[in-house]
PANUDREN-233295 format. One line per field, with one value per residue: x, y, z of N, C-alpha, C in turn; residue number from 1. Coordinates in nm, 2 decimals. Layout:
REM PANUDREN-233295
n.px	X ...
n.py	Y ...
n.pz	Z ...
ca.px	X ...
ca.py	Y ...
ca.pz	Z ...
c.px	X ...
c.py	Y ...
c.pz	Z ...
resi	NUM ...
//
This chain:
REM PANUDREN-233295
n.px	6.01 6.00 5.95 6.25 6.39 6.30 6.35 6.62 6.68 6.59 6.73 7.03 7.00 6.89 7.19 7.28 7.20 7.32 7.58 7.75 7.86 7.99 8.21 8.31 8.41 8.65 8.77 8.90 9.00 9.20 9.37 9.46 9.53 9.77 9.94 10.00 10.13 10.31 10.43 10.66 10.82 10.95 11.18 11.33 11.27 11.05 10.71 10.56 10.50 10.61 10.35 10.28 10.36 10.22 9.95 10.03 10.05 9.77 9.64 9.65 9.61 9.31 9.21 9.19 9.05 8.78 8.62 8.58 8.44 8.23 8.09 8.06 7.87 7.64 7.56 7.37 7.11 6.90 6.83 6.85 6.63 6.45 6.48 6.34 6.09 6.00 6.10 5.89 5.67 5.77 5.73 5.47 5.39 5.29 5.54 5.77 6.04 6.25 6.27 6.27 6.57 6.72 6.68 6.74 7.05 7.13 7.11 7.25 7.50 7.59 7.63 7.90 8.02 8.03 8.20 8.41 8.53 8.50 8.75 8.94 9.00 9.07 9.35 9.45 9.37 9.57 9.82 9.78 9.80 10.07 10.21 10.11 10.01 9.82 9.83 9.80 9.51 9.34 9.44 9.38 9.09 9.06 9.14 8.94 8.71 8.74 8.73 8.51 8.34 8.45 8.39 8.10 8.09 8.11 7.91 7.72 7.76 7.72 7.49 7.39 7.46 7.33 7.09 7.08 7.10 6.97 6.97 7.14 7.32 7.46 7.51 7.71 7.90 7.93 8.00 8.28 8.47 8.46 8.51 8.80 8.88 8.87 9.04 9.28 9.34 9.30 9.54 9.73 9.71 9.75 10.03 10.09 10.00 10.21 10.45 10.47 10.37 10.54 10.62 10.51 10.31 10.17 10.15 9.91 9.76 9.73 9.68 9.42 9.30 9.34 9.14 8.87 8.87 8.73 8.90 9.16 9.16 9.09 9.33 9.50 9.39 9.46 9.75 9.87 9.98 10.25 10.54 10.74 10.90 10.74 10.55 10.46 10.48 10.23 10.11 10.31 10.37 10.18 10.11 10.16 10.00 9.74 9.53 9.29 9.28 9.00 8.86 8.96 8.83 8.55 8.52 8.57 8.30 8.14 8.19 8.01 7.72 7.68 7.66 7.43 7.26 7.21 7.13 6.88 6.75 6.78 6.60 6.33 6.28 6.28 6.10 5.88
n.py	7.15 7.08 6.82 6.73 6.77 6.68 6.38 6.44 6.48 6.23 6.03 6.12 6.12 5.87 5.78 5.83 5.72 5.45 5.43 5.55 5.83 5.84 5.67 5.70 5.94 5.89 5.78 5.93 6.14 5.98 5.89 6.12 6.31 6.11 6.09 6.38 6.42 6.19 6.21 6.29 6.04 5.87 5.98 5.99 6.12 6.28 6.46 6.73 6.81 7.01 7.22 7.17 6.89 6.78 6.80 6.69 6.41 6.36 6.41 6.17 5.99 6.07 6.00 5.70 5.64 5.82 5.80 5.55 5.49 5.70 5.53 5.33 5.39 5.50 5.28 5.08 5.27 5.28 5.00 4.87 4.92 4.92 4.60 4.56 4.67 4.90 5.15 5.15 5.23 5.45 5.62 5.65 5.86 6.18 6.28 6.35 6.15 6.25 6.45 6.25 6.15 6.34 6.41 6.19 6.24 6.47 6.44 6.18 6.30 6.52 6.35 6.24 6.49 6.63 6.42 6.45 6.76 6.73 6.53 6.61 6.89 6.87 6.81 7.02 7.26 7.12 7.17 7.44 7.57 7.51 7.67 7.83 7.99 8.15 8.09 7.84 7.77 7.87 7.68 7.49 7.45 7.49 7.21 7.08 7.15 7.09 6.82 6.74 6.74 6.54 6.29 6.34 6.36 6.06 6.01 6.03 5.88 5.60 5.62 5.59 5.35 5.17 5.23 5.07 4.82 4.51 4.33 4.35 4.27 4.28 4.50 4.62 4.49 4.57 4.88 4.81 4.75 4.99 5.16 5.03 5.12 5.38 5.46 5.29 5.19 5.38 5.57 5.40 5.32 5.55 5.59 5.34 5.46 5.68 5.53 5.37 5.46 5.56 5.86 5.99 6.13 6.49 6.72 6.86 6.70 6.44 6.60 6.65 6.37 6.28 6.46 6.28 6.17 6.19 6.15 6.23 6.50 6.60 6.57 6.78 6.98 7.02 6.94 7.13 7.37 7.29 7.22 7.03 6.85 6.70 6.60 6.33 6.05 6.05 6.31 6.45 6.56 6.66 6.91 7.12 7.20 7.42 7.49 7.68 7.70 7.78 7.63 7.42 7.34 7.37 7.12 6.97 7.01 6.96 6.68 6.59 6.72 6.58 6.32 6.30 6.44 6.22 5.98 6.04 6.08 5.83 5.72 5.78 5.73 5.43 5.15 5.01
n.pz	10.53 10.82 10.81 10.69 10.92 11.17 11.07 11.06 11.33 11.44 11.34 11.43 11.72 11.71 11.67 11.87 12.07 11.95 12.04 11.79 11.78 12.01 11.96 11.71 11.74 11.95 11.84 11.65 11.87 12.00 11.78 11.66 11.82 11.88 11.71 11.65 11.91 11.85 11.62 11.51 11.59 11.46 11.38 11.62 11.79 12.04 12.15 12.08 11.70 11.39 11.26 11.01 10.94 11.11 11.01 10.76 10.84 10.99 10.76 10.58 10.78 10.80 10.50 10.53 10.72 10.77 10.51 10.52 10.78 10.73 10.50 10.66 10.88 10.69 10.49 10.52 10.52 10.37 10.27 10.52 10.65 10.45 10.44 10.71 10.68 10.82 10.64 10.43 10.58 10.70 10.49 10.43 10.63 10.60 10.46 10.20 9.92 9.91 10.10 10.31 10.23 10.28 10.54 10.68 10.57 10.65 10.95 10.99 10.84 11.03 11.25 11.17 11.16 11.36 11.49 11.39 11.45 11.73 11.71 11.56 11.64 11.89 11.87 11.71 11.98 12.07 11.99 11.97 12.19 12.25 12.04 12.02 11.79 11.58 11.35 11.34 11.43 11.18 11.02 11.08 11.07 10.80 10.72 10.91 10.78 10.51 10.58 10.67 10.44 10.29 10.47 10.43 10.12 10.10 10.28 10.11 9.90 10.01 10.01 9.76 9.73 9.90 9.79 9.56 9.59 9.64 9.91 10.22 10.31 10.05 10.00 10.20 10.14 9.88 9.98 10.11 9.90 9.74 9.93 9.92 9.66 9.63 9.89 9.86 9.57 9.39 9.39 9.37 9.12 8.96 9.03 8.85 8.63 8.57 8.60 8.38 8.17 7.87 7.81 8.02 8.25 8.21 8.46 8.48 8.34 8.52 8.77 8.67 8.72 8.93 9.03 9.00 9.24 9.55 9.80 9.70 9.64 9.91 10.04 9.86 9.91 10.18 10.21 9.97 10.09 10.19 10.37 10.10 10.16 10.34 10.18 9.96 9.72 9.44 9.53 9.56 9.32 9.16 9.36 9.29 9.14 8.92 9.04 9.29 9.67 9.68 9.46 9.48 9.72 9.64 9.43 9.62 9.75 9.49 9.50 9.70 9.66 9.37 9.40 9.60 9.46 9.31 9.43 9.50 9.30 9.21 9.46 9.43 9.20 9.24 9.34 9.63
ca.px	6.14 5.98 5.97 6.37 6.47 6.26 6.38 6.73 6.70 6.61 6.88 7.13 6.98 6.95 7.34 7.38 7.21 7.40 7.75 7.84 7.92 8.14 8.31 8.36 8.49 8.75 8.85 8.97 9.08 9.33 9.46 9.49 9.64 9.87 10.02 10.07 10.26 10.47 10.44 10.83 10.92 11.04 11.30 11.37 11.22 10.91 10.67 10.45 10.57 10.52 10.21 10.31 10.40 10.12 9.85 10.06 10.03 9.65 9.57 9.70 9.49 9.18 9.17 9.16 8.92 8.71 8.53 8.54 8.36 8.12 8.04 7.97 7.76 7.53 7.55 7.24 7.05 6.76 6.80 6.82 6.52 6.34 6.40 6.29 5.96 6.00 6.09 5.72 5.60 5.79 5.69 5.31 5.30 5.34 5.65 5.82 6.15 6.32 6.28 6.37 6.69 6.78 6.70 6.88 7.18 7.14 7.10 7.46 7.67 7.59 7.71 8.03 8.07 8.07 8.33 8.57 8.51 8.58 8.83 9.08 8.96 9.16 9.52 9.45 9.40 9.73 9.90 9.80 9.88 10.24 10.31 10.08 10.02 9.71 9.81 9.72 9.38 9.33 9.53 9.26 9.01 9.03 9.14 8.84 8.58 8.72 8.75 8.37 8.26 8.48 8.27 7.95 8.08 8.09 7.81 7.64 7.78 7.66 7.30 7.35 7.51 7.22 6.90 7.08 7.14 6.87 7.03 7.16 7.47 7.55 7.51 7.83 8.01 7.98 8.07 8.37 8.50 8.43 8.63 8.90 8.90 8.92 9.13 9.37 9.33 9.32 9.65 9.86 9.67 9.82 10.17 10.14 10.03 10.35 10.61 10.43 10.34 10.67 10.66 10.49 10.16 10.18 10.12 9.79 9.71 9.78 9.59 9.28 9.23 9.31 8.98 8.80 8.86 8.76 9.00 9.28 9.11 9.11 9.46 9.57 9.32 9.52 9.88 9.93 10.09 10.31 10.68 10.78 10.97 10.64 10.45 10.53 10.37 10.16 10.08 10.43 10.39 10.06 10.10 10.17 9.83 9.72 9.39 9.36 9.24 8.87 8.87 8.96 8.72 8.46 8.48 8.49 8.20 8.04 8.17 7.94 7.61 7.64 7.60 7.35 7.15 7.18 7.11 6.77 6.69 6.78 6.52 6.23 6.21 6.25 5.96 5.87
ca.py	7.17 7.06 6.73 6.74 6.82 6.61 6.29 6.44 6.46 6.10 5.96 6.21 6.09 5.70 5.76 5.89 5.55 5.33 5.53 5.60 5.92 5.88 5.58 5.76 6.10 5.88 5.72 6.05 6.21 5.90 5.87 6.24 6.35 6.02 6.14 6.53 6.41 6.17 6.17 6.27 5.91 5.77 6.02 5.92 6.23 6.26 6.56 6.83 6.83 7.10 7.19 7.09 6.76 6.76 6.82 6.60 6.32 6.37 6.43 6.06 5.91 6.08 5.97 5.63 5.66 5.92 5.74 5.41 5.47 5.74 5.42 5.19 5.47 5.48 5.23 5.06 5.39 5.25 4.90 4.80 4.98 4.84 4.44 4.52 4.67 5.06 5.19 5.20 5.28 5.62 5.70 5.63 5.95 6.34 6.23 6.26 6.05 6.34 6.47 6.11 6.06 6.51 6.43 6.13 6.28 6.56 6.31 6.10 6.38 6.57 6.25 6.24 6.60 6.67 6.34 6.52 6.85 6.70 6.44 6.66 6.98 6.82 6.78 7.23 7.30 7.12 7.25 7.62 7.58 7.47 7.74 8.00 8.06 8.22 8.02 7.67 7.78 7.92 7.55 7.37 7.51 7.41 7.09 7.00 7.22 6.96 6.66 6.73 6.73 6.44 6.26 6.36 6.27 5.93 5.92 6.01 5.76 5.49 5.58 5.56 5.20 5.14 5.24 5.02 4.67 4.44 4.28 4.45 4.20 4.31 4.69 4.60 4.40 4.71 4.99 4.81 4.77 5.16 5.23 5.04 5.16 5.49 5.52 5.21 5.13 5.48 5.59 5.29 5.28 5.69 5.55 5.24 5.51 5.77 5.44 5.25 5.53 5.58 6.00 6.03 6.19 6.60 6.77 6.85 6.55 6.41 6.68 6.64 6.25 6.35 6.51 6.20 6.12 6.29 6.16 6.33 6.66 6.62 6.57 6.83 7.07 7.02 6.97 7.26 7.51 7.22 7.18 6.93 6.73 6.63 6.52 6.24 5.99 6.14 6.42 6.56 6.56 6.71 6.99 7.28 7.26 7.54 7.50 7.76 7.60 7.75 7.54 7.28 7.33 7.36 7.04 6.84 7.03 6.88 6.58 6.58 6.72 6.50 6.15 6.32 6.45 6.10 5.92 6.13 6.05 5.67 5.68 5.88 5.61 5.33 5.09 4.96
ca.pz	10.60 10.95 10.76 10.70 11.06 11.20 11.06 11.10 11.50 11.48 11.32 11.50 11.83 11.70 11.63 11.98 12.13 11.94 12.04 11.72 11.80 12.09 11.98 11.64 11.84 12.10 11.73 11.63 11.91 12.01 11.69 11.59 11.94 11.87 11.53 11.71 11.98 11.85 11.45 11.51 11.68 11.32 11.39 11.73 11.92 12.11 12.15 11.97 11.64 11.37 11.19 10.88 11.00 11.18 10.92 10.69 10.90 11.01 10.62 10.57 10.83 10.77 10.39 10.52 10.83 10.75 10.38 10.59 10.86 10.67 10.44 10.76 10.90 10.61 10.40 10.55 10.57 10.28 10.26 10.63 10.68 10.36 10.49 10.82 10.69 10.80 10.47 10.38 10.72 10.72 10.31 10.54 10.65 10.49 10.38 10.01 9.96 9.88 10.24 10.39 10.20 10.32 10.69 10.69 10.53 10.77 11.07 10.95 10.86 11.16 11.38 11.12 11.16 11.56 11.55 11.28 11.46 11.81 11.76 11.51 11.74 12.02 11.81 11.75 12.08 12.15 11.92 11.97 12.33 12.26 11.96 12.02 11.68 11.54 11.22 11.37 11.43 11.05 10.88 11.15 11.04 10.66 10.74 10.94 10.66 10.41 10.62 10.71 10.29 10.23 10.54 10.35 10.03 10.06 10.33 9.99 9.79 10.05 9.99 9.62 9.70 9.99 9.70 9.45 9.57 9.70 10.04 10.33 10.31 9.95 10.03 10.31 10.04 9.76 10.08 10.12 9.75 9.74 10.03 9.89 9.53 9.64 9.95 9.83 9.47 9.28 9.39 9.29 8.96 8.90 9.01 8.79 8.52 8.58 8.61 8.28 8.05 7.85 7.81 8.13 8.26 8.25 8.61 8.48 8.34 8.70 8.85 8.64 8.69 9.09 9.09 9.02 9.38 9.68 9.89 9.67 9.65 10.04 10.04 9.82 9.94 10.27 10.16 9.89 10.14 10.33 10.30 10.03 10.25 10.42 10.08 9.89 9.60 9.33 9.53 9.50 9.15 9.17 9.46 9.25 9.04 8.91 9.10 9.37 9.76 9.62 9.38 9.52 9.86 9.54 9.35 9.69 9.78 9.38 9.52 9.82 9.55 9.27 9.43 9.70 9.35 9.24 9.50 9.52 9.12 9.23 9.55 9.34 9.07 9.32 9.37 9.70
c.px	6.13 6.05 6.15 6.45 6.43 6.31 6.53 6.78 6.69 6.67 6.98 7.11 6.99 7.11 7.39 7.38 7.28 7.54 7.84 7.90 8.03 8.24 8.38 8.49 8.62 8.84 8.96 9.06 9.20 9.41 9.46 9.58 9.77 9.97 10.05 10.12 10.34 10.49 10.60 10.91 10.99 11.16 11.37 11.33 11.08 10.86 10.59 10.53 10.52 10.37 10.21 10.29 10.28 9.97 9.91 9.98 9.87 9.54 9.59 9.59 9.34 9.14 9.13 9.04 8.80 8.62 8.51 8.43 8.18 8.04 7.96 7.88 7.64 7.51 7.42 7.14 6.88 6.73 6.78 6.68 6.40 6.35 6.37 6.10 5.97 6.07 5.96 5.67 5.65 5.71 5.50 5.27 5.39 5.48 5.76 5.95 6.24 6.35 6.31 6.50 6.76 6.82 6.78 7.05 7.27 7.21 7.25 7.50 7.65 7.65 7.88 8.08 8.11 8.18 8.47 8.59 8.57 8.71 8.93 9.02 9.10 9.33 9.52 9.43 9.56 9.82 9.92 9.84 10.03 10.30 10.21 10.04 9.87 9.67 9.76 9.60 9.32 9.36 9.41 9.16 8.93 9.05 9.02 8.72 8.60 8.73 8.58 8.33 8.35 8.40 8.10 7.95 8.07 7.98 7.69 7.63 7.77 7.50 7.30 7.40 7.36 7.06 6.95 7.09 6.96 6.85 7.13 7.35 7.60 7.62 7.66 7.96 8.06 8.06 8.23 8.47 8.51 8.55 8.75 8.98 8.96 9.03 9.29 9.43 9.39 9.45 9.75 9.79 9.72 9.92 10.18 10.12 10.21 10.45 10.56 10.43 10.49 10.72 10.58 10.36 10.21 10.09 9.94 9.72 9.65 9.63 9.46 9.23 9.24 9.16 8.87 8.83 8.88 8.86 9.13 9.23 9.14 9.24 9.51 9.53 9.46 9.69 9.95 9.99 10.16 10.46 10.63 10.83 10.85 10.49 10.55 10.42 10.30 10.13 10.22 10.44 10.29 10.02 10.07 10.10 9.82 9.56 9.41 9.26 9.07 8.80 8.85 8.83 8.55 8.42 8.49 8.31 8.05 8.09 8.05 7.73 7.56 7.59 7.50 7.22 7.10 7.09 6.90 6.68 6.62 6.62 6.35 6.16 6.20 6.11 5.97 5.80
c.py	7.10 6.91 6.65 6.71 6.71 6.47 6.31 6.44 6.31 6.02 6.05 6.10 5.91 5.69 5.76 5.74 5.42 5.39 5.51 5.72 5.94 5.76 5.64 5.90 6.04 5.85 5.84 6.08 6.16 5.92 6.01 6.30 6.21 6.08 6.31 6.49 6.27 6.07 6.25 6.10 5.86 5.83 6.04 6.03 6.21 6.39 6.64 6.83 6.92 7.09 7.14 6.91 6.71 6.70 6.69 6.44 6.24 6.35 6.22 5.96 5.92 6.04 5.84 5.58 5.72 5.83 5.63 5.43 5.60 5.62 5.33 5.26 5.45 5.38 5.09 5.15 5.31 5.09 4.78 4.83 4.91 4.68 4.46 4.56 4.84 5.14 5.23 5.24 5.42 5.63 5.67 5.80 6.05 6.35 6.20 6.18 6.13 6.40 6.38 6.13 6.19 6.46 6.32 6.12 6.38 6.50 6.29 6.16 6.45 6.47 6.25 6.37 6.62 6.57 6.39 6.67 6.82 6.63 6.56 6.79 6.96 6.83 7.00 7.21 7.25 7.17 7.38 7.64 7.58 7.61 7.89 8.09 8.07 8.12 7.89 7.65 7.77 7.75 7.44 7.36 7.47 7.30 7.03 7.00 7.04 6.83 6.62 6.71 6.61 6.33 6.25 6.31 6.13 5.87 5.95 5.92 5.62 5.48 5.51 5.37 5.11 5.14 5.14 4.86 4.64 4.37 4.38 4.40 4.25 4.49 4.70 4.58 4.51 4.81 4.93 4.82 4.87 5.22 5.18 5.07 5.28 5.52 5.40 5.19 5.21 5.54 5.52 5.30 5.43 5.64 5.46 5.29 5.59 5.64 5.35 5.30 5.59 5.78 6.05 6.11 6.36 6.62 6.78 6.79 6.49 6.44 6.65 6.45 6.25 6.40 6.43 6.09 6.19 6.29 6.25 6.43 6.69 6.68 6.68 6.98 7.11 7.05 7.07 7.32 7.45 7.22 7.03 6.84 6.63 6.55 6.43 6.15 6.05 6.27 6.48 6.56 6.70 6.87 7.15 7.29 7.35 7.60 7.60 7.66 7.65 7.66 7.43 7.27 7.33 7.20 6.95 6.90 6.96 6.75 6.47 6.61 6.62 6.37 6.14 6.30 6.30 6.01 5.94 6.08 5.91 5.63 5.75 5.80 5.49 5.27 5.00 4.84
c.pz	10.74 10.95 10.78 10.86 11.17 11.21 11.05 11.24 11.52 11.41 11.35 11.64 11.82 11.66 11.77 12.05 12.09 11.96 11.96 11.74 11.92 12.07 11.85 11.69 11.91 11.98 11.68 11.71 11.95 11.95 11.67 11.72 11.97 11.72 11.57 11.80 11.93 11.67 11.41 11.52 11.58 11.36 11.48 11.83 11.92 12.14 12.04 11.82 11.54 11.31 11.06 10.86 11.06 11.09 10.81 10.72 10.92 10.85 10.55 10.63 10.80 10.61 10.39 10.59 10.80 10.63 10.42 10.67 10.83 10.60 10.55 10.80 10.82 10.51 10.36 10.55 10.50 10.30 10.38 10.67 10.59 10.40 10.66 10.82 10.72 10.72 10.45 10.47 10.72 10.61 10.34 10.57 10.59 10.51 10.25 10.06 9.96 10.01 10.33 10.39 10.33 10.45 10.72 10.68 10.63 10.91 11.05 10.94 10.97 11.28 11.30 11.17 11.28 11.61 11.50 11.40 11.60 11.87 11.69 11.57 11.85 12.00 11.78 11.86 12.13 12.10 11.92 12.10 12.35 12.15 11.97 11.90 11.66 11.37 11.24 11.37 11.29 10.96 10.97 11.09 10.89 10.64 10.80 10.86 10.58 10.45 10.63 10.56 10.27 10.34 10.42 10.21 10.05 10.21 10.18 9.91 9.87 10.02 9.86 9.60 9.79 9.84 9.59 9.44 9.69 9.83 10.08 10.29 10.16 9.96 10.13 10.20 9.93 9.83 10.09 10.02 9.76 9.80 9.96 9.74 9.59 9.75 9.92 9.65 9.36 9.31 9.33 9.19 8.93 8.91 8.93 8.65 8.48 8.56 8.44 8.17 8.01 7.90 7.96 8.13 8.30 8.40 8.59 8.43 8.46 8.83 8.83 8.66 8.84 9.14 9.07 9.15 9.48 9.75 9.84 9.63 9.78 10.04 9.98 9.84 10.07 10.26 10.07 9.95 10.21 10.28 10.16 10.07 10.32 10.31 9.96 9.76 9.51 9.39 9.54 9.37 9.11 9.26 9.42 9.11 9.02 8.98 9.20 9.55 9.74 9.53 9.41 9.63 9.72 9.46 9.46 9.74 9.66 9.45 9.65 9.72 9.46 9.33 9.50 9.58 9.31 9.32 9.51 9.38 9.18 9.34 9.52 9.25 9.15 9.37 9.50 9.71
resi	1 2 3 4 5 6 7 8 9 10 11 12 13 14 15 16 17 18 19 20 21 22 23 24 25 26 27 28 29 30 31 32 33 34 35 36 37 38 39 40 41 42 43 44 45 46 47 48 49 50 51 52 53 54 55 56 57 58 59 60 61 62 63 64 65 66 67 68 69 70 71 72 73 74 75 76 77 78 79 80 81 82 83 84 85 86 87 88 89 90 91 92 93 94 95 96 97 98 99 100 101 102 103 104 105 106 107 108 109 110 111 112 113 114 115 116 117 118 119 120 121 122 123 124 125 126 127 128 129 130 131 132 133 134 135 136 137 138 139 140 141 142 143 144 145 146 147 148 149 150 151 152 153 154 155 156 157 158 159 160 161 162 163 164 165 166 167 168 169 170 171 172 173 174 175 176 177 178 179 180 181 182 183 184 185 186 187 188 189 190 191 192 193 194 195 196 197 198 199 200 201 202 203 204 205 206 207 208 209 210 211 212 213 214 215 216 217 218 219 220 221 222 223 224 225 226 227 228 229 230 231 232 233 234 235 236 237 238 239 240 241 242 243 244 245 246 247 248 249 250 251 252 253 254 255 256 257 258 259 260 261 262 263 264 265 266 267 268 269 270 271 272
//
């Protein structure tokens, strides 16, 4: 366990020196304190606007940001390290790989986590200041829980892209593909099912091919209890799943497991 912790302070701390963490953190809290005050302007007013709106809005950006910049985060984690030569120099001393990939995982999501936690932190505090509600704190709260496992999911699914390609340059080229399957690709491919397929895809149809993507578990994890007026595209179709928000906080949490497990299999059999 020492093992663990150990190689997660030094990639936490090499995150601090290269200021991923506060350039990730300013990313957030700009844009997230930009979309609470004036994610009205479409509609010509300016100011706090509600929580609904709020969260809507923020749920939007973070599906795009949040799996991007986890990916760029890690998606050198193995194979920058294997062409520069320290790869084998750690797995040198009382070291399994199993405890590398942990503390490194540890390490990255902990710099994702304190940017999700500080930057969308910042949009609640303004918001509870202006409404005073008890409930802002509480809808923050599970918004940042699942913003933080959708972060980890796909810093997971960069290792498993990092242990599997051979150059550093392809490992960039697959992360980005990735990002945009999921946060671009798989949506229009549900709407081009719903508008193509003559009798149409049932709600839980919908819902069940929804959970082969974190980002829309995020999303719906988030948006279930929002007005309707404030959701739109397949997840208005989708909103009134029969999932409950355990459930859902559950299968992004397998989606944060499985690719870690894998990833783990992948770097076990791997020959240096």
């Amino acid at each position: 366990m020492n093992q663990i912790f150990t190689v997660a302070s030094k990639e936490f701390y090499d995150g601090l020196r290269n200021r991923w963490l506060v350039s990730i953190t300013v990313i957030f809290t700009v844009l997230s304190l930009g979309l609470t005050y004036f994610g009205s302007a479409s509609a010509g007013e300016l100011g706090i606007t509600s929580l609904s709106t709020t969260i809507a809005s923020l749920a939007s950006l973070a599906v795009f940001l949040i799996p991007l910049i986890a990916l760029l985060v890690s998606y050198d984690s193995f194979i920058g390290e294997q062409e520069n030569g320290t790869l084998l120099l750690l797995l040198t001393y009382p070291l399994s790989k199993t405890q590398l990939l942990l503390g490194k995982f540890i390490g990255q999501g902990g710099i994702i986590s304190v940017a999700i936690l500080l930057g969308f932190g910042a949009s609640a505090c303004l918001l509870y200041v202006n409404m005073g509600s008890i409930e802002v704190l509480s809808t923050f709260g599970v918004f940042i829980g699942s913003a933080i496992l959708l972060g980890l999911s796909f810093t997971a699914i960069a290792y498993i892209i990092s242990l599997s390609v051979s150059e550093k340059s392809k490992a960039a080229g697959f992360a980005l593909i990735v990002w945009f399957l999921f946060a671009l690709v798989f949506d229009l491919a549900l709407l081009a099912l719903l508008v193509g397929i003559e009798d149409g895809i049932s709600q839980q149809g919908l819902t069940q091919l929804m959970m082969l993507n974190p980002a829309d578990i995020f999303r719906l994890v988030n948006l279930a209890g929002l007005d309707r007026g404030d959701v739109n595209g397949v997840l208005a179709i989708a909103i009134n799943a029969s999932l409950t928000q355990f459930q859902l906080f559950s299968l992004l949490l397998l989606w944060v497991l499985l690719p870690l497990t894998t990833a783990i299999i992948i770097f076990r059999r791997k020959s240096l």
